[in-house]
C-alpha positions in Angstrom: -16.7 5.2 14.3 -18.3 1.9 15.5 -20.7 2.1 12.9 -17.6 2.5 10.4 -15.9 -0.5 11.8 -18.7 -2.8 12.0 -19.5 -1.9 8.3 -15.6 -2.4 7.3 -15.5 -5.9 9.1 -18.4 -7.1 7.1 -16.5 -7.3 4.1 -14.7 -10.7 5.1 -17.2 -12.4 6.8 -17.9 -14.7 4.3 -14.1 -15.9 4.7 -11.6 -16.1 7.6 -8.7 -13.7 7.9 -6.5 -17.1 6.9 -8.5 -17.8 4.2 -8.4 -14.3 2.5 -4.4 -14.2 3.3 -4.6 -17.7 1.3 -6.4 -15.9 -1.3 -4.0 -13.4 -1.7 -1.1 -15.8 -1.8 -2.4 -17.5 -4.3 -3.0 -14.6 -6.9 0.3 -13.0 -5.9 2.5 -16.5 -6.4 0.3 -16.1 -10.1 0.6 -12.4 -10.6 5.2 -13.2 -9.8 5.0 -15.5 -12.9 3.3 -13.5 -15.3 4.7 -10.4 -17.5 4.0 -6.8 -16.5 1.8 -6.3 -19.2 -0.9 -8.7 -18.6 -0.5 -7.4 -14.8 -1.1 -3.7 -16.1 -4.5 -4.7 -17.5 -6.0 -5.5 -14.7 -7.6 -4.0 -11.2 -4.1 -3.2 -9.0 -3.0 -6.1 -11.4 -5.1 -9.1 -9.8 -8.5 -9.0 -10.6 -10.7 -9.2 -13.3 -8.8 -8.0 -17.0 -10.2 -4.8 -18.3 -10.4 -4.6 -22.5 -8.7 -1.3 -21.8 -4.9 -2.0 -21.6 -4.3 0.5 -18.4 -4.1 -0.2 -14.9 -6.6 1.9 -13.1 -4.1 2.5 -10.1 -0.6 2.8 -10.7 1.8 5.8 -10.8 4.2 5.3 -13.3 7.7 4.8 -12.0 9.4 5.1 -15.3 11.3 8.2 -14.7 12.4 7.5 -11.0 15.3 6.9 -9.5 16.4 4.0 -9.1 13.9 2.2 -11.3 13.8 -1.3 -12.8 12.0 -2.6 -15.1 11.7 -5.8 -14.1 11.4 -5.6 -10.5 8.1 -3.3 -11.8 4.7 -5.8 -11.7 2.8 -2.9 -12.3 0.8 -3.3 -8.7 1.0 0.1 -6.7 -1.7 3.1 -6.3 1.1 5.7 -5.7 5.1 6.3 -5.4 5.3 6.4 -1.5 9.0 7.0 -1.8 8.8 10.3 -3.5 7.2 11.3 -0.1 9.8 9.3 2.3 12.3 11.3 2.3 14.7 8.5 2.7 18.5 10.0 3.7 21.6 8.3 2.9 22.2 5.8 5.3 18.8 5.1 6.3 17.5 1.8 7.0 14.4 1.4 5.2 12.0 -1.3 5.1 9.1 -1.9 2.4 6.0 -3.9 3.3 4.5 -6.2 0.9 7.8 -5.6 -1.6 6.7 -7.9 -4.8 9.5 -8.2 -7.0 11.3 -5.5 -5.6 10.7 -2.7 -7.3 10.0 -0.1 -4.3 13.3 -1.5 -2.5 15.4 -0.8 -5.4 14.3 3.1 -5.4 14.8 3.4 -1.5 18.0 1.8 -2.2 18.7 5.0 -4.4 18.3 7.1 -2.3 19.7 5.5 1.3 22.8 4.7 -0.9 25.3 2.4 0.1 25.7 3.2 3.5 21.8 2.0 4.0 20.1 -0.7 4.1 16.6 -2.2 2.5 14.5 -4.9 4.1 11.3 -6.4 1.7 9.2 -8.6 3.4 6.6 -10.3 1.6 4.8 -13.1 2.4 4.3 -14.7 -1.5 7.4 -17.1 -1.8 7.2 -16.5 -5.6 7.5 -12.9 -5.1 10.7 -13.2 -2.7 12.4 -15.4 -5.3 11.9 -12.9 -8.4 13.0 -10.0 -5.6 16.3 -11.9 -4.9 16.5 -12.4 -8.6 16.4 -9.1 -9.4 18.8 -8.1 -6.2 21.3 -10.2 -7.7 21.2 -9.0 -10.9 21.6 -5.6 -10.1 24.7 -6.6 -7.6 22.8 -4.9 -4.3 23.8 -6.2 -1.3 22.6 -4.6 0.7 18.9 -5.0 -0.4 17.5 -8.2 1.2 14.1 -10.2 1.3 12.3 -11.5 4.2 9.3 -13.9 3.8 6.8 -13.2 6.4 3.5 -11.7 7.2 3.4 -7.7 7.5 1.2 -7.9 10.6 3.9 -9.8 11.9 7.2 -9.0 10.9 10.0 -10.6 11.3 11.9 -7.9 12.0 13.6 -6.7 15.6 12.1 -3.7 17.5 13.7 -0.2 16.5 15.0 -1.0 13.6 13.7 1.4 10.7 14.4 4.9 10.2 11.6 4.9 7.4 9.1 2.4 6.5 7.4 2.5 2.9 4.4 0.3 1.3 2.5 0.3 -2.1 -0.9 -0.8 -2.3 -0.4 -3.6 0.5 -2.6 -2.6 3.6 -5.5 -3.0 2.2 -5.1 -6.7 1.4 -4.0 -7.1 5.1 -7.5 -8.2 7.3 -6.3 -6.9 10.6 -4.8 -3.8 9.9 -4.5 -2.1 13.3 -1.9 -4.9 13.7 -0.2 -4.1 10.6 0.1 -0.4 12.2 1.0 -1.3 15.1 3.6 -3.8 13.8 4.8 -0.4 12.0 5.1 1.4 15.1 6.8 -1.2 16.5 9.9 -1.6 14.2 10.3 2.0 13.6 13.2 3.8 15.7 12.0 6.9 17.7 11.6 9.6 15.7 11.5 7.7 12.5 8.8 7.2 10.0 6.3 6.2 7.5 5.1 6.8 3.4 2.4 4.5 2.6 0.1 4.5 -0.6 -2.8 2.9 0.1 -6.8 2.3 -1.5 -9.2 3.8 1.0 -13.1 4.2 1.1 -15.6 7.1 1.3 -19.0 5.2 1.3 -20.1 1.7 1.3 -19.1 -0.7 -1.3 -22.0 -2.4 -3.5 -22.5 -5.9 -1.5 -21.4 -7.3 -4.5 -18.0 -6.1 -4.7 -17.5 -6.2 -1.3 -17.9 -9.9 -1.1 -16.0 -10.9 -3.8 -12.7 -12.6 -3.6 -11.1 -11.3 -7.0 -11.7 -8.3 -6.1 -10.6 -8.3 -2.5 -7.3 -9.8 -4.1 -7.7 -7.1 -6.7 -7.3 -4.3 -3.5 -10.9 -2.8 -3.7 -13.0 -4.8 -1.3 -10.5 -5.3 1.5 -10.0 -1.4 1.8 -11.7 0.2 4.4 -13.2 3.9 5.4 -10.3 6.9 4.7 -11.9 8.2 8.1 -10.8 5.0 10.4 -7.9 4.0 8.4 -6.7 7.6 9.4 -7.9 7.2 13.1 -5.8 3.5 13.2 -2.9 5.2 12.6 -3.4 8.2 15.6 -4.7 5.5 18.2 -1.6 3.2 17.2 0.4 6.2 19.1 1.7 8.1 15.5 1.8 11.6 15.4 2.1 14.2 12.5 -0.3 12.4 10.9 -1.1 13.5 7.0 -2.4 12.9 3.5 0.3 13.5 1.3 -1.3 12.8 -1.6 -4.8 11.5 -3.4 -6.5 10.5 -6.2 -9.9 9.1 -7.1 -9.9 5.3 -8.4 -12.3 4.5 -11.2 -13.5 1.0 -12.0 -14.1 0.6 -15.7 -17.1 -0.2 -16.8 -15.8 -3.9 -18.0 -14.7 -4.8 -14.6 -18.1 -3.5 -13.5 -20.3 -5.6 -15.0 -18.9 -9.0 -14.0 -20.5 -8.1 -10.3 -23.2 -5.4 -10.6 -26.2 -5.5 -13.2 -27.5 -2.2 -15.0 -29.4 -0.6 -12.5 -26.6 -0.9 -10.0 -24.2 0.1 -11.6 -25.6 3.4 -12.5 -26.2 3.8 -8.8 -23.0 3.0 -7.9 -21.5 5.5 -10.6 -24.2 8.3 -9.9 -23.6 7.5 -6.0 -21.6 9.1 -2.9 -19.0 6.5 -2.5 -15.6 7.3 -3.5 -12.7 5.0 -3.9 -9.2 6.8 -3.5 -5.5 6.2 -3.5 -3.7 7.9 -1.0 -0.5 8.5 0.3 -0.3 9.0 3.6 2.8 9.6 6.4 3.0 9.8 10.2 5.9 9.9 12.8 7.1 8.1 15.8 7.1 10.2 18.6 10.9 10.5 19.5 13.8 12.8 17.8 11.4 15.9 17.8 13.9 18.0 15.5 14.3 15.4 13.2 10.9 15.0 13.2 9.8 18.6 12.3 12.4 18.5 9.5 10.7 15.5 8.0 7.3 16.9 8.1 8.2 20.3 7.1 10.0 18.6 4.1 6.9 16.1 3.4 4.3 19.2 3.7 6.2 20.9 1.1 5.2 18.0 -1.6 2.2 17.4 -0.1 -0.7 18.0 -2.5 -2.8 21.0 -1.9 -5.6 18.8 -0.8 -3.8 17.7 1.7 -5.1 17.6 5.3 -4.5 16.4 8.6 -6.9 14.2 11.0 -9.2 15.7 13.3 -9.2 19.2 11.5 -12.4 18.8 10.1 -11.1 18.4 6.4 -11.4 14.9 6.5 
């Protein structure tokens, strides 16, 4: 596990956890003011553009509930709220909420008598969000600016928390989970999609700003991210979903040359998306019901920490 960490932390040594929040900002503010589709051609939408007009991460969202198209950056590895089980008259909060386009599903399905809190911390993103809010006449949807591993947000105060393809850009995230923890009511819980590692990272990748930004290099082991979330005090803790992220090719070769590349193709490190939920310890009925309803879409390669699947 120390070994893990120690590797993991490496990745931002070159910059300070203020400069690669700046970093992110920055890109974010950029990726708010341009269209989906250039956004959809690139790595989680912020790095490097691929010749291939896909995005190498994204779930599509099309055919949900509660979708809009222009609250939709085209930025998320997964559909964390497929896996929420949001009720009607939850309160929900989303973590790192973009234009919006996560909030406007839970919103679907808390109904009226909930309530949805975004927080991001890109002021161009909270704008286009409250834009889009207003459009669609939902009060009672709001935006917060502020940092996820701070949240301004009072203790208790969630019945469900959801996040798309945020953590990872987050350099302390043990305080982001425990920020989580903190804000949740007893009993209540999380969906979050997330990029995770299995295997180290070519040096070059690792190091690089774009494609920290681009939500590859600031991801860390599946093994510790996993373990973050037990030691943070979270129980039922389990893999909903997962799916293997492949770099193209073009992305590639702007870091690694021939030779490494093969290596790194050929190699044992995996990148993955994956969806991942975990309880409060509090309402233990409620919070069978909500696991036995989560197991039930989990993916058959599912698996829980500590059982020697993962």
């Amino acid at each position: 596990m120390a070994v893990m960490e120690t590797a993991a932390n490496t990745q931002h040594t070159m910059k300070t956890t203020e400069e690669l929040k700046q970093i992110v900002k920055d890109k974010y503010a950029e990726i708010a003011l341009q269209d989906k589709d250039q956004n959809a051609s690139s790595c989680c939408g912020a790095t490097t553009s691929s010749n291939k007009v896909y995005n190498i991460m994204m779930d599509d969202y099309t055919n949900v509930d509660g979708y809009n198209d222009d609250a939709d950056l085209g930025l998320g590895c997964g559909l964390p709220t497929a896996f929420a089980n949001i009720k009607k008259g939850d309160t929900v909060i989303d973590l790192g909420s973009g234009a919006g386009n996560d909030c406007f599903v839970a919103r679907h399905e808390c109904g009226v008598e909930g309530k949805v809190i975004g927080i991001d911390f890109t002021p161009a993103m909270i704008n286009k969000a409250r834009e889009n809010a207003e459009k669609l006449g939902m009060n009672n949807v709001e935006f917060r600016t502020g940092d996820i591993d701070d949240m301004p947000v009072a203790d208790n105060t969630a019945d469900v928390v959801v996040s798309n393809c945020v953590l990872n850009l987050v350099p302390n995230k043990e305080k982001v989970i425990s920020e989580i923890h903190r804000v949740l009511k007893p009993g209540g819980h999380f969906s979050i999609s997330d990029v995770v590692l299995v295997g180290e990272l070519p040096e070059a990748l690792r190091q690089d700003a774009e494609m920290y930004a681009g939500c590859v290099a600031g991801a860390i082991q599946k093994e510790a991210y996993l373990q973050h979330i037990v030691d943070a005090g979270f129980e039922a803790v389990t893999v909903q979903k997962e799916k293997v992220i492949s770099i193209p090719d073009d992305i590639l070769t702007n870091y690694l040359d021939a030779e490494a590349m093969a290596s790194f193709q050929n190699g044992e490190t995996g990148i993955f998306s994956v969806t991942v939920f975990a309880s409060k310890p509090g309402n233990t009925i409620l919070k069978q019901k909500i696991r036995m309803a989560d197991l039930s879409k989990a993916d058959s390669g599912s698996c829980n920490p500590n059982s020697g699947c993962c």
